[in-house]
C-alpha positions as CSV (number, residue, x, y, z in Angstrom):
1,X,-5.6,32.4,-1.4
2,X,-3.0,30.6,-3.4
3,X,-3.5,29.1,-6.8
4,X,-1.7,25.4,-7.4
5,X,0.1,25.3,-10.1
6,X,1.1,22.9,-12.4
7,X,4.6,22.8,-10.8
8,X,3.0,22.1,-7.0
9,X,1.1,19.3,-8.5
10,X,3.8,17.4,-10.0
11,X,5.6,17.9,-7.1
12,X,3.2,16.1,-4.7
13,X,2.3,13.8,-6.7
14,X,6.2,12.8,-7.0
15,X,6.4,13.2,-3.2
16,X,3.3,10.8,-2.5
17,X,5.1,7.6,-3.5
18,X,8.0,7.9,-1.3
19,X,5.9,9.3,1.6
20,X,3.7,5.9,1.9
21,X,7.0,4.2,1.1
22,X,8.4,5.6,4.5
23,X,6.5,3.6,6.4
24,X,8.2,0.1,5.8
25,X,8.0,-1.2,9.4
26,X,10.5,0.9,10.9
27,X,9.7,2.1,14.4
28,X,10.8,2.1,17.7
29,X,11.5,-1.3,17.5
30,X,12.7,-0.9,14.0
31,X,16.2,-2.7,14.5
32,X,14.3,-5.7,15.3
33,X,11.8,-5.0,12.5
34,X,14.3,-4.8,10.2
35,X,16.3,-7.9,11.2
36,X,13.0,-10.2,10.6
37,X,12.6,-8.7,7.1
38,X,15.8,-9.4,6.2
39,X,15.3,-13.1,7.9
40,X,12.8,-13.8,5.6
41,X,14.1,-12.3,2.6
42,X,17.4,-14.1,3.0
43,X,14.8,-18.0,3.4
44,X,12.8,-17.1,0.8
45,X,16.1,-16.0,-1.6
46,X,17.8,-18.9,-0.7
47,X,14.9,-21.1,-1.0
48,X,13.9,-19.8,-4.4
49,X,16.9,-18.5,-6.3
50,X,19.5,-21.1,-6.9
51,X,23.1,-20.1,-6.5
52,X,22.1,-17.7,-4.0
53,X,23.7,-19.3,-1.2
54,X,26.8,-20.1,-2.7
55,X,27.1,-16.2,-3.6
56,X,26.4,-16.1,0.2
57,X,29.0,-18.3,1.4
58,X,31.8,-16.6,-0.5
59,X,30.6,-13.0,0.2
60,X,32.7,-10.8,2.6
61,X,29.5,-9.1,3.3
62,X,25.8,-9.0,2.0
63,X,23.6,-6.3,2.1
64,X,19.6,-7.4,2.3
65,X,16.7,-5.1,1.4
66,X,13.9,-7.1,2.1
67,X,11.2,-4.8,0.8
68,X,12.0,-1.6,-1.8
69,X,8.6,0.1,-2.5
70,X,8.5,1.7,-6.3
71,X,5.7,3.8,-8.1
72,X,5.7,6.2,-10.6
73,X,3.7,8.2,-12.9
74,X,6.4,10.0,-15.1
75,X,8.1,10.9,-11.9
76,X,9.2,8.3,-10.0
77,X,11.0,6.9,-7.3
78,X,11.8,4.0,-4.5
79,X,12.6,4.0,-1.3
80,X,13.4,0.9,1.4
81,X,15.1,-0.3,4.3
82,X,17.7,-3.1,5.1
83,X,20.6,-4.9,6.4
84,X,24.4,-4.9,6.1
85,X,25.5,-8.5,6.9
86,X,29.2,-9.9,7.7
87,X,29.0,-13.5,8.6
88,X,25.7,-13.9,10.0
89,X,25.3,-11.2,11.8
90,X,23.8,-7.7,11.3
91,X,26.8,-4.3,11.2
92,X,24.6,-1.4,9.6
93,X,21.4,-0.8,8.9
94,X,20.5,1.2,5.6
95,X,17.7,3.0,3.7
96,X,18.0,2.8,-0.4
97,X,15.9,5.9,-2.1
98,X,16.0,6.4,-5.7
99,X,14.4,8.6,-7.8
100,X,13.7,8.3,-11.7
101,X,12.4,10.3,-14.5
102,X,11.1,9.4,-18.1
103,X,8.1,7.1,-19.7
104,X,6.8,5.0,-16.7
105,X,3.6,4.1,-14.7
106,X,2.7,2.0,-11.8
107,X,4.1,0.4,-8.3
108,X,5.6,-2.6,-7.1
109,X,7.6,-3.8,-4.5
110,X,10.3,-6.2,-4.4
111,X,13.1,-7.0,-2.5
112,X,17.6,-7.0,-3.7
113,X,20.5,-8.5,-2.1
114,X,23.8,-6.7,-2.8
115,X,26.5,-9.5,-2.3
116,X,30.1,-7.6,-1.6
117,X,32.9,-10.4,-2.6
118,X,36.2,-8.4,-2.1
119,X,36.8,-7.3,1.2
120,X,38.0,-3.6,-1.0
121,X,34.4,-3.5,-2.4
122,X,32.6,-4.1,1.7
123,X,35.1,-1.5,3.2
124,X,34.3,1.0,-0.2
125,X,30.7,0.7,0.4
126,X,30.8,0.9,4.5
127,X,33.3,3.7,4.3
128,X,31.4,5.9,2.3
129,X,28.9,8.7,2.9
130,X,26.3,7.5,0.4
131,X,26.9,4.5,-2.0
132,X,25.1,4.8,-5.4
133,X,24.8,1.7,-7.6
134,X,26.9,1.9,-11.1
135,X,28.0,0.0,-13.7
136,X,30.4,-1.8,-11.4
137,X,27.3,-3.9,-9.5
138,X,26.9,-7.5,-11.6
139,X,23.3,-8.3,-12.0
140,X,22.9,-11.9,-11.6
141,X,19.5,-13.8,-13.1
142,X,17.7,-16.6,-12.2
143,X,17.0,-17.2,-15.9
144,X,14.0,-19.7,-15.9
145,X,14.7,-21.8,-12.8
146,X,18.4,-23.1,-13.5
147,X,21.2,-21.7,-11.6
148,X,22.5,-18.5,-11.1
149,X,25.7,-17.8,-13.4
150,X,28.0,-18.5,-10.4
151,X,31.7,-19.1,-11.4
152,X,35.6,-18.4,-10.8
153,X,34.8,-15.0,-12.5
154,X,31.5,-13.9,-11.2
155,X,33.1,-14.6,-7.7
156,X,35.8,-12.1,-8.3
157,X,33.1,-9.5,-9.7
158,X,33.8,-6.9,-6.8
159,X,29.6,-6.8,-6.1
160,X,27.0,-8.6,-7.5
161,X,23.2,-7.9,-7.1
162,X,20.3,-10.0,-7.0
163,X,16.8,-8.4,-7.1
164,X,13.9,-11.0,-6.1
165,X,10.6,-11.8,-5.1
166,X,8.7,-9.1,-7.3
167,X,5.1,-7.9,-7.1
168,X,3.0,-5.3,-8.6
169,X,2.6,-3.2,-11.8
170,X,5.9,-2.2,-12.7
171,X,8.0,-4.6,-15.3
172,X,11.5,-5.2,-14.5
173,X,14.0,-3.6,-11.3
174,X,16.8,-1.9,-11.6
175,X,19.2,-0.6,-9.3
176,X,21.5,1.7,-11.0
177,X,21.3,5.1,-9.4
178,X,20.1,3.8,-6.5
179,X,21.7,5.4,-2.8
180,X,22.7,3.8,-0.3
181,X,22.8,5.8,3.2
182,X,23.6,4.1,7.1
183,X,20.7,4.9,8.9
184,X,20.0,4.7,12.8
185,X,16.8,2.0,13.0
């Protein structure tokens, strides 16, 4: 008989979030799933973040994750499905995983736009094999209900993120280090 060791429980226990997090409505029909998630997140974005849809009109492309799931208990890690959208209409669909280390406890969910405004940064992201958020994604903030900081300069930013409609037990989102993989729905 086996004994568990310290090493096989920290291991599950790090595997446990993403393994419930797989389960975000993809399917058999999970092209259409994820279209309707990415519906709403895009209604809901532009109905509650201002500045979002002029990001959106002058964005070459816009990927939508409508619903990241995050927990951790000193390992951590998220995991979620979405979107790649070039005027209107859906191109790729993706899966975001990350996976995160250090002083941290709890779960949320929450959902992120990335908006691509060069056409260099959309053809970067689409060409590669798996696209990790840096230092060169822009965080914009709704900073207590006034517009996003949409200018000439933030419009040339190469991509800027949004992250939105945020639930649960975990304070703040980030997206650094996150990876970016085309997926078949």
């Amino acid at each position: 008989m086996r004994s568990i060791t310290r090493r096989h429980f920290v291991i599950t226990a790090a595997a446990v979030p993403l393994v419930s997090a797989c389960g975000n409505g993809v399917n058999s029909n999970g092209g259409q799933r994820i279209d309707a998630r990415v519906d709403s997140a895009l209604e809901f974005m532009n109905a509650e973040v201002p500045g979002a849809q002029e990001l959106s009109a002058n964005a070459a492309g816009i990927l939508v994750m409508p619903l990241i799931t995050e927990a951790g208990f000193g390992l951590g890690g998220s995991y979620g499905r979405g979107a790649l959208r070039i005027n209107g209409v859906t191109v790729d669909y993706y899966a975001a995983a990350a996976g995160t280390f250090g002083l941290q406890i709890g779960a949320q969910q929450y959902a992120h736009a990335l908006f691509f405004m060069t056409d260099a940064a959309l053809q970067d992201f689409r060409n590669s094999n798996g696209w990790a958020a840096g230092g060169d994604v822009r965080y914009a903030f709704n900073d207590r209900g006034g517009m996003l900081g949409v200018d000439t300069t933030t419009l040339t930013d190469p991509v800027i993120a949004i992250v939105f409609g945020q639930a649960g037990m975990i304070v703040g989102a980030t997206l650094e280090g996150t990876r970016y993989t085309r997926i078949l729905p």
